[in-house]
C-alpha angles and dihedrals in degrees: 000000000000111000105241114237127226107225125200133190128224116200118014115234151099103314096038091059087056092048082049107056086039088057090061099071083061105102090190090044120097117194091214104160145012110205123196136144085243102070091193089055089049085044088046088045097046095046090050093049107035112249127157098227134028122201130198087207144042092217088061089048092049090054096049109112098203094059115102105179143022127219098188103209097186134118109276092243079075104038091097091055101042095034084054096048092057095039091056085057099050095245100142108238145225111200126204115235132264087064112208133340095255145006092263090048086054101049091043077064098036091055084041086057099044092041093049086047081229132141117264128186136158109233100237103158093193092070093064093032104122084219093058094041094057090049091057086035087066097037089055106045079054089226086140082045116245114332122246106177143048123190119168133149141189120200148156139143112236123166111276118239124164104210090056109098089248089071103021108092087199077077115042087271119182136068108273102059085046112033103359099063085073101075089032078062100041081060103047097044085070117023102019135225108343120238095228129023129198121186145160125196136192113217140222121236077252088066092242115124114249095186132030134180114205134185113180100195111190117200084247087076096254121135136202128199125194152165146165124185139181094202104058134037113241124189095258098226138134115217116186116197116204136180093273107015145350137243127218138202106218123224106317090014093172084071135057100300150145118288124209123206123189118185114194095211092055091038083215135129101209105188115212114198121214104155117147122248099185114036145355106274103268098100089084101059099043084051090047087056091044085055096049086054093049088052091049078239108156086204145016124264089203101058094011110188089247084076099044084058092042087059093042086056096053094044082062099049087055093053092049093063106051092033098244102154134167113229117246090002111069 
């Protein structure tokens, strides 16, 4: 019988709602407490969703014995902080992409992680997404023969305000840390970290970039191109092309989504359709890590934290060229 986990939440908004219903199609997944500095929003949160306990700081859930794993929920300019918080009291600990803000950041978590002797993982959905895995499922078996090219975009137009935490640089603001680390991803997951970048960025009043163009060139030959934007609107797919053939995410391809294969020898686009018809797409992560616990594993083999400093790397790399820093904190 699989032992049943007791989740809590750190942090209490938009993207942890969605972690939480998903949480509820885990049979062997608890929604025990719901942790904030505003008691009355972890009280709202956990009344909404449904968890046993609410807390109005992350200090009073850390120290809950009953909790078994921590979903930290807050803007990446606080991940270190909170990661290392939970980490420092042995909860195992699913932590939302990006990250960190930076590679030291990373590796301050990462340390937290190995000298606790506690599991570690960055929540990157696409990684468990059916949709993603048969795409690496294909590019790997080489039926397509060996890839060559990765194009992927993220994209949408929302209102600009300074003070929100996708133009405040107090809190990570600009696209690539939010939107764009998803194509950066949809590269490296493949072909690894390039060995030459080239990028160009326009930036916000705030000083945050809010577009940003990116080629990854590896001395194999392979490319990469890639953008995210907060001003327009892109068609948010990955396309991988391939010697005989291409593959394609399909719209919000980061999530579960369609999948279109197209083989030159058959001169045929065969659609596969793995959209989810239950949930978001966060219950496999959370059952991957479940699955880590139940195996005594400190960290995933699946999305090992080599990679996720491998990515955090690469993102710097990024901001380096085009000169997007965060002050104090670079």
């Amino acid at each position: 019988m699989k032992k049943t986990y007791n989740w809590a939440v750190l942090g209490c908004g938009k993207i942890a709602r969605k972690f939480s219903n998903d949480l509820k199609l885990l049979p062997n997944a608890k929604l025990y407490a719901a942790a904030s500095r505003d008691l009355s929003k972890a009280q709202s949160f956990a009344s909404e969703l449904g968890f046993e306990k609410a807390y109005g700081s992350y200090e009073e859930m850390v120290n809950d014995p009953k909790v078994d794993a921590v979903y930290v929920a807050t803007p990446h300019s606080h991940h270190r902080d909170h990661a290392i918080l939970c980490l420092n009291h042995k909860k195992p600990v699913l932590n939302e992409k990006a990250f960190a803000l930076n590679l030291r950041e990373a590796k301050e978590i990462v340390k937290a992680a190995r000298d606790n002797n506690t599991f570690l993982m960055e929540a990157f959905w696409t990684q468990f997404q059916p949709s993603f895995i048969k795409a690496m499922e294909i590019i790997n078996s080489r039926e397509l023969g060996a890839l060559k090219t990765v194009r992927s975009d993220f994209a949408f137009n929302g209102p600009f305000d300074p003070k929100n935490r996708l133009y405040n640089l107090e809190l990570g603001g600009g696209s690539l840390l939010d939107i764009g680390i998803y194509p950066v991803f949809a590269a490296l997951r493949p072909l690894g970290k390039p060995d030459r970048i080239k990028a160009m960025a326009d930036f916000a009043s705030t000083g945050s970039e809010e577009s940003i163009a990116m080629i990854f060139k590896y001395d194999s030959g392979q490319m990469a191109t890639l953008a995210s934007s907060f001003a327009a609107f892109s068609s948010v797919q990955t396309e991988y092309w391939l010697e005989n053939g291409y593959i394609r995410l399909n719209r919000h391809w980061n999530t579960p989504t369609t999948l279109s294969v197209f083989n030159k020898e058959k001169d045929k686009e065969e659609v596969l359709d793995y959209t989810d018809k239950v949930g978001f797409g966060y219950q496999y992560e959370a059952a991957h890590v479940m699955e880590c616990l139940d195996a005594g594993k400190k960290e995933s083999d699946i999305l090992p934290l080599s990679f996720s400093l491998d990515l955090m790397e690469t993102l710097d790399r990024i901001r380096d060229e085009v000169g997007a820093f965060f002050p104090g904190r670079d």
